[in-house]
C-alpha positions in Angstrom: -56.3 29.8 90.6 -56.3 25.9 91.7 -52.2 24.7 92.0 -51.3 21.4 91.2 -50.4 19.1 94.4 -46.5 18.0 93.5 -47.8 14.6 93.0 -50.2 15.4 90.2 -47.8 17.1 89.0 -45.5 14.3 88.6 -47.8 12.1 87.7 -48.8 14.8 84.6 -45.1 14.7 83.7 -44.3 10.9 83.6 -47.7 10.5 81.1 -46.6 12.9 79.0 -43.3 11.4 78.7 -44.8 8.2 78.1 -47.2 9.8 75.4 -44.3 11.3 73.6 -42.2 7.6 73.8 -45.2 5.8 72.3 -45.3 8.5 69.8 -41.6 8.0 68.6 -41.8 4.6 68.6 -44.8 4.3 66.1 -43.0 7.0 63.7 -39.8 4.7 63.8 -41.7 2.2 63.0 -43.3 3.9 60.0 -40.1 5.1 58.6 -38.5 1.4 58.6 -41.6 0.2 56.9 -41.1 2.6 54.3 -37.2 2.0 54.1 -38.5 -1.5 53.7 -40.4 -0.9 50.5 -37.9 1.2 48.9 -35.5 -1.4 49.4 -37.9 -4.1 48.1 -38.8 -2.4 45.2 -35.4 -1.2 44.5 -34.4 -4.9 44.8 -37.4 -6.0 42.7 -36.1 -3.5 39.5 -32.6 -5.1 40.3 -33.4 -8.4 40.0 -35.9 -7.9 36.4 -32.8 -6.1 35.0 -30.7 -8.6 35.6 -33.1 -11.3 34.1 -33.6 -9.1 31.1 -30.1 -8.7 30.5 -29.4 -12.3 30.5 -32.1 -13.5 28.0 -31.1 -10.6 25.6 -27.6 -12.1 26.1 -28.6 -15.7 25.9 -30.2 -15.1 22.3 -27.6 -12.6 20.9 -25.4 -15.9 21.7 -28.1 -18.3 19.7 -28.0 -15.7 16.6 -24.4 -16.0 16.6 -24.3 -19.9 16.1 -27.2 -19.8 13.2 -24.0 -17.9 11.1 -21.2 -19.8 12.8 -18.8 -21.4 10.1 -15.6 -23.0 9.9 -13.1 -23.8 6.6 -10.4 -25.9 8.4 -9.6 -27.3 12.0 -7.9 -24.4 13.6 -11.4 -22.0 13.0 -13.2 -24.9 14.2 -10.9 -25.1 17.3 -10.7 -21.0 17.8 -15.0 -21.6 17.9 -15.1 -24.1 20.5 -12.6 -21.8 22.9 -14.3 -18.9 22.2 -17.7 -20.1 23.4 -17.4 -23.9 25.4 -13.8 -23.3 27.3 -13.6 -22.7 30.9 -12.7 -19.2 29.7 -15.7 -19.2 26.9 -18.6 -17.1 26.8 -20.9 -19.9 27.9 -19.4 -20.2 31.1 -19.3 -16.3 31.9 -23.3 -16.8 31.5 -23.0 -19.5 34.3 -21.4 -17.1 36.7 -23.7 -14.7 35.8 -26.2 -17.1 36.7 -25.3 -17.0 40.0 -27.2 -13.8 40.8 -30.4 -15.2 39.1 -33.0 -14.6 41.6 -34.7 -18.4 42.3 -38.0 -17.5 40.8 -36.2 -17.2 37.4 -33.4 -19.6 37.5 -35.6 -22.3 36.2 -36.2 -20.3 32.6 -32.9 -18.7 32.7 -31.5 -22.0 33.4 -33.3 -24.2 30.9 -32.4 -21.4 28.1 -28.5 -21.6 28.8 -29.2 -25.5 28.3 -30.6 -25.0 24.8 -28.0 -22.0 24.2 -25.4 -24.8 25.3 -27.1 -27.5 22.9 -26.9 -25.7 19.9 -23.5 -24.6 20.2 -22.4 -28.1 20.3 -24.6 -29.5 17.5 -23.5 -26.6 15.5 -19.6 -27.5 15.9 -20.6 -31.0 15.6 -21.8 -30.5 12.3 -18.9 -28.1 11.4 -16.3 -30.9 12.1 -18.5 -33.3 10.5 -18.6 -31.3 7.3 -15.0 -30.4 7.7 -14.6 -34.7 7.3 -16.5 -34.7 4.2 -14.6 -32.6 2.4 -11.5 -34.0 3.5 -12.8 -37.1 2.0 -14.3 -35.6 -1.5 -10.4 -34.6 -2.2 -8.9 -37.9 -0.7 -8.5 -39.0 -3.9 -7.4 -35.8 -5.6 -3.9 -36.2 -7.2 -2.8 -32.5 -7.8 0.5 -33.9 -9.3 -2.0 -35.4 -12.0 -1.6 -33.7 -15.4 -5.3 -32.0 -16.2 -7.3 -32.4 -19.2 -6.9 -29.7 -21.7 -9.7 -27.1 -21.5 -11.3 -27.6 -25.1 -11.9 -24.0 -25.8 -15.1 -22.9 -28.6 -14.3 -21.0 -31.8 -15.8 -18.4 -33.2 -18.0 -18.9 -36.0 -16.5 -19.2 -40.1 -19.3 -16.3 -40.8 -17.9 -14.2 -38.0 -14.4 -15.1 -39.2 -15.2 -14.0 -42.7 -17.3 -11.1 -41.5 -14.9 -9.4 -39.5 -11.9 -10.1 -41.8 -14.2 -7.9 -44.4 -14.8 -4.9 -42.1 -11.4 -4.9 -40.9 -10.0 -4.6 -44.5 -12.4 -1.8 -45.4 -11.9 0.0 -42.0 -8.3 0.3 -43.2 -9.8 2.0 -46.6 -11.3 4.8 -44.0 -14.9 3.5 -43.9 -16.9 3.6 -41.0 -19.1 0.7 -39.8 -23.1 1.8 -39.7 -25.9 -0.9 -38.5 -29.8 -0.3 -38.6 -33.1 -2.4 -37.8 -33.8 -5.8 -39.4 -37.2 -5.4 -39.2 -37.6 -2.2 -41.8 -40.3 -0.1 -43.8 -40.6 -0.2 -47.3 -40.0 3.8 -47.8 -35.9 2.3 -46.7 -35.7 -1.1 -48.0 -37.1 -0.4 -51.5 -38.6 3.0 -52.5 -35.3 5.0 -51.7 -33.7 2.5 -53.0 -34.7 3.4 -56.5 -37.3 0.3 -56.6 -40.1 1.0 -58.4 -44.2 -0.6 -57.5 -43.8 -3.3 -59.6 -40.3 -4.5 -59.0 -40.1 -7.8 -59.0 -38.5 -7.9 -55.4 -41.7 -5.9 -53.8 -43.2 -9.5 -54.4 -44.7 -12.0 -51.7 -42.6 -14.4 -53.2 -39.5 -13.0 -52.3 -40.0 -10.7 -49.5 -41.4 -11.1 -46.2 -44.0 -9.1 -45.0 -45.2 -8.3 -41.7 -49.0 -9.9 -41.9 -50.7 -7.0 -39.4 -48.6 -4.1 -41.8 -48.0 -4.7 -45.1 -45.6 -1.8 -45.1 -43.3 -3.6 -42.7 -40.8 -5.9 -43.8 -37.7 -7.8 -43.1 -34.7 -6.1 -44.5 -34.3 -7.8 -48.3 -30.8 -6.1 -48.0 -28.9 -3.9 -46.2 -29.3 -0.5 -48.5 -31.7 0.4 -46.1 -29.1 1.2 -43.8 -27.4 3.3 -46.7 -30.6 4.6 -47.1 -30.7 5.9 -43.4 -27.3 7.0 -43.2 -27.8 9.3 -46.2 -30.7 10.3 -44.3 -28.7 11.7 -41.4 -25.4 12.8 -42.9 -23.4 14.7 -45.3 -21.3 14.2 -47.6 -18.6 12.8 -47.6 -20.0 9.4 -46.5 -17.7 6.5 -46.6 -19.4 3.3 -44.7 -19.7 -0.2 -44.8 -23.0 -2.0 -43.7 -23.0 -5.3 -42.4 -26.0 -7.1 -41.4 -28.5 -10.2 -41.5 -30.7 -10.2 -44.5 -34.0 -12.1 -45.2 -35.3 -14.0 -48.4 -38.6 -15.8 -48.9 -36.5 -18.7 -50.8 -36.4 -23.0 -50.1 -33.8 -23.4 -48.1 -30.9 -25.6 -50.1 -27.2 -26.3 -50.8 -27.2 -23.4 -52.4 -30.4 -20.7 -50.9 -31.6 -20.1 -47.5 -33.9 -18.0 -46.3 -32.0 -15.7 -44.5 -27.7 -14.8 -45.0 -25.6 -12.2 -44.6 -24.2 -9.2 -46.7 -21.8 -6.6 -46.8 -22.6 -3.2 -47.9 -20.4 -0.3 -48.9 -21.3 3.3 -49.7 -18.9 6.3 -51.0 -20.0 9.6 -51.5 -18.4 12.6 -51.8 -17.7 15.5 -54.9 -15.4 13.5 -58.1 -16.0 10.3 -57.3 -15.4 8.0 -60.1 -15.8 4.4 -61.1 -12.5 3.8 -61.3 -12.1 4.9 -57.4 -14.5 2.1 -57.3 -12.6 -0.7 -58.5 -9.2 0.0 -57.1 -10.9 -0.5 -54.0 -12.4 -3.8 -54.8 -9.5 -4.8 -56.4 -7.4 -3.8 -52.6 -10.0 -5.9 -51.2 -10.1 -9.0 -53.1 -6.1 -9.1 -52.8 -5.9 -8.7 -48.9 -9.0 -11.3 -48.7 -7.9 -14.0 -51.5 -4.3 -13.4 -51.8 -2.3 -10.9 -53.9 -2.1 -12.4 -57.0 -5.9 -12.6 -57.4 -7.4 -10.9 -60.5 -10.8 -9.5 -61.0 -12.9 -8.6 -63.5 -16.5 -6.8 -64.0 -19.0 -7.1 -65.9 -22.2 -4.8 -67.1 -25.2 -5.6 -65.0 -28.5 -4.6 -63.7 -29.5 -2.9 -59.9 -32.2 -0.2 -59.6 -30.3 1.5 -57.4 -26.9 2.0 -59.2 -25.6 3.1 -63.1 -24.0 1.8 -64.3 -23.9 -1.0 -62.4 -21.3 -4.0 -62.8 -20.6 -7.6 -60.9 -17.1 -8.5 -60.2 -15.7 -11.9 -60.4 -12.2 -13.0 -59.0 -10.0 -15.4 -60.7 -10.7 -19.3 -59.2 -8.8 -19.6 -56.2 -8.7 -23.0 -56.2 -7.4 -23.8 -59.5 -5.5 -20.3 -60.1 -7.5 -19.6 -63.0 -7.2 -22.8 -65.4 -10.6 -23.8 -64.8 -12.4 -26.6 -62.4 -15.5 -27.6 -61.5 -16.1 -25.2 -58.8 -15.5 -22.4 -61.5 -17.3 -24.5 -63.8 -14.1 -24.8 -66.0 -14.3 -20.7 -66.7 -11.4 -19.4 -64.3 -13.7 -17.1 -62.6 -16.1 -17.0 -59.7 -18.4 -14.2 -59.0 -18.6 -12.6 -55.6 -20.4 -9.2 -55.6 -22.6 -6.1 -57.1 -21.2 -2.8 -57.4 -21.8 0.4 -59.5 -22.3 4.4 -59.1 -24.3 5.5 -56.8 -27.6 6.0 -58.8 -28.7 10.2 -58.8 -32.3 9.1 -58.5 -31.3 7.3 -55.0 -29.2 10.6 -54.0 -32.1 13.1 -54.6 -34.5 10.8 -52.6 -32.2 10.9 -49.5 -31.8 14.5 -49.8 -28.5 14.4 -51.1 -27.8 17.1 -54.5 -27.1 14.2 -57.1 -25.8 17.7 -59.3 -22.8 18.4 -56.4 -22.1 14.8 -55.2 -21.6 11.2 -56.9 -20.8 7.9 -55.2 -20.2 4.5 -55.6 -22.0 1.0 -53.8 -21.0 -2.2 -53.4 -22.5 -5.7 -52.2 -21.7 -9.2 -51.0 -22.5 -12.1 -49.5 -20.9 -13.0 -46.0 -21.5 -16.7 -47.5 -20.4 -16.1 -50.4 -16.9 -15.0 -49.3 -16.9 -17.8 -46.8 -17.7 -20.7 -49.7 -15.0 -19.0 -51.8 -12.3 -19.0 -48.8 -13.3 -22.5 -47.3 -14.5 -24.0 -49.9 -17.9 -24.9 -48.3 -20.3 -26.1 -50.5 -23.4 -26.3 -49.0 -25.2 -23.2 -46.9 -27.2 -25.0 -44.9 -23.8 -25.9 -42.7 -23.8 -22.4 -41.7 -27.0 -22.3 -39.4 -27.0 -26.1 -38.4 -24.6 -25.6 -35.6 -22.8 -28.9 -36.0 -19.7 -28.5 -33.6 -18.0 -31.2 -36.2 -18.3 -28.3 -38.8 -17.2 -25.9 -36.7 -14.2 -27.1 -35.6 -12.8 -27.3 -38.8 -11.9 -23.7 -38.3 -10.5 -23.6 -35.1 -7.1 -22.7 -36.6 -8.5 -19.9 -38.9 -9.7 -18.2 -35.1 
């Protein structure tokens, strides 16, 4: 086997060495490189989370100064610390935009500008507002006595109306209410009306064109009617409503008013029952030293059936020209109950008996105020309607 002369053998050595060194180097160099990138990069992510962070912050700030507001100096003043001191919030964004990097300074920059504009036109116009109001109530003199409030009153009808129901609501009867706009089976045929009554006419009923059954209420038995309809006796109620007439409207008519209703039945009732109510009532509305009277009349749904009429209570009973001179004004219908109307509600006119009674809300109300013409009722004229601002 050939041996290596000492010299070649040294000389193999020092290359290898040299080999190896070169070797080293290049990986060191390598490995910095890629130190180099991760640092870069790592840098790089830094610098776009900073920069996102401050635009996200810059226009939470600009939200907050669309909904700024201020109702007196010190808020204005507590606003103006909070975001344009040295202190403020605006300057903790100019520290922060220190660490910018210098390739987004120039957008981060210019939006802190705007940021910074609007938070001083918004106080501006805070304070400036703020002046304005203080100069609407410059001339405010709080030590000025104030104009009385004129207060509205309620209507005579209403007065009237409720004064009724409360009186009868003491007698134990109920208050019932129905439609206005009614069929004829309720407003008529229950009622004890027969086809050719006179009040089934065109003349003095309306009629709904498209249904000729269809009408508006000509009184307010139909809600007697349907109150029969759904209850036993006993049945104590009163029904107060708006009823319609196809009249000329005058001093004295109109095409539509209001009535009272009242319905008693029960076993024993008697007509007598029937007029110590009515007489009760006409004393707590008139006064108590009103008298009544009735007389025999006609109504298809009651028999017998009787009007009552209450001594004048303007001239006590002598006679005037409101009474015309008899002593007595007239102010509703009444009578028993009729069986015919009983058995067509369903209601045994051999077990139970009852008694009805009906007025005029503008009746009552001519006979209490001594209003003369009806038409002032549904004019609305506040001149009229004062006039019974004390009754309210």
């Amino acid at each position: 086997m050939l041996s290596l002369s000492p010299l070649l053998k040294n000389i193999f050595v020092v290359e290898n060495k040299k080999a190896f060194a070169r070797l080293f180097a290049r990986k060191k160099i390598i490995n910095f490189a890629e130190n180099l990138t991760q640092h870069y990069c790592k840098a790089k992510l830094q610098t776009k989370q900073i920069t996102t962070a401050m635009i996200e912050k810059i226009q939470a700030l600009m939200n907050e100064v669309g909904s700024l507001t201020a109702n007196d100096e010190k808020t204005l003043e507590v606003l103006r610390i909070k975001y344009l001191s040295k202190k403020g919030l605006l300057n903790d964004l100019m520290s922060e935009f220190r660490s910018v990097p210098n390739e987004q300074k120039r957008e981060i920059g210019q939006r802190i500008n705007e940021l910074k504009t609007s938070l001083q036109d918004k106080l501006n116009e805070l304070r400036a507002n703020l002046s304005q109001q203080e100069e609407d109530y410059s001339d405010l003199d709080l030590t000025r006595t104030a104009y009385p409030i004129k207060l509205g009153t309620r209507h005579p009808l209403s007065i009237v109306k409720n004064e009724i129901i409360n009186i009868f609501s003491n007698l134990g009867f109920a208050l019932a209410d129905g439609p206005e706009v009614e069929d004829d089976w309720h407003v008529f045929s229950s009622m004890n009306f027969a086809e050719d009554h006179p009040a089934r006419d065109m003349q003095d009923t309306f009629f709904v064109e498209q249904k000729p059954d269809i009408v508006l209420r000509t009184h307010t038995s139909s809600i007697q009617a349907r109150v029969m309809e759904n209850s036993r006796p006993p049945i104590r109620v009163i029904c107060p409503g708006r009823v319609y007439r196809n009249e000329a409207i005058s001093a004295r008519a109109h095409c539509f008013f209001h009535q009272v209703e009242g319905l008693y039945i029960d076993k024993d009732v008697s007509f007598t029952d029937l007029k110590q109510v009515l007489l009760t009532f006409a004393r707590e509305m008139f006064g108590a030293d009103t008298k009544i009277r009735l007389r025999p009349s006609y109504f298809p749904f009651t028999e017998p059936s009787a009007e009552m009429d209450i001594s004048c209570n303007i001239c006590g009973g002598t006679g005037c020209s409101f009474c015309k001179h008899t002593g007595w004004v007239e102010i509703l219908g009444c009578g028993m109950v009729d069986p015919n109307v009983l058995e067509a509600n369903g209601i045994d006119s051999t077990i139970y008996k009852g008694y009805a009674f009906g007025m005029g809300v503008e009746r009552i109300t001519n006979l209490k105020y001594q209003v003369k013409d009806l038409r002032l009722f549904s004019e609305n004229d506040i001149r009229f309607l004062e006039e019974f601002e004390s009754a309210n």
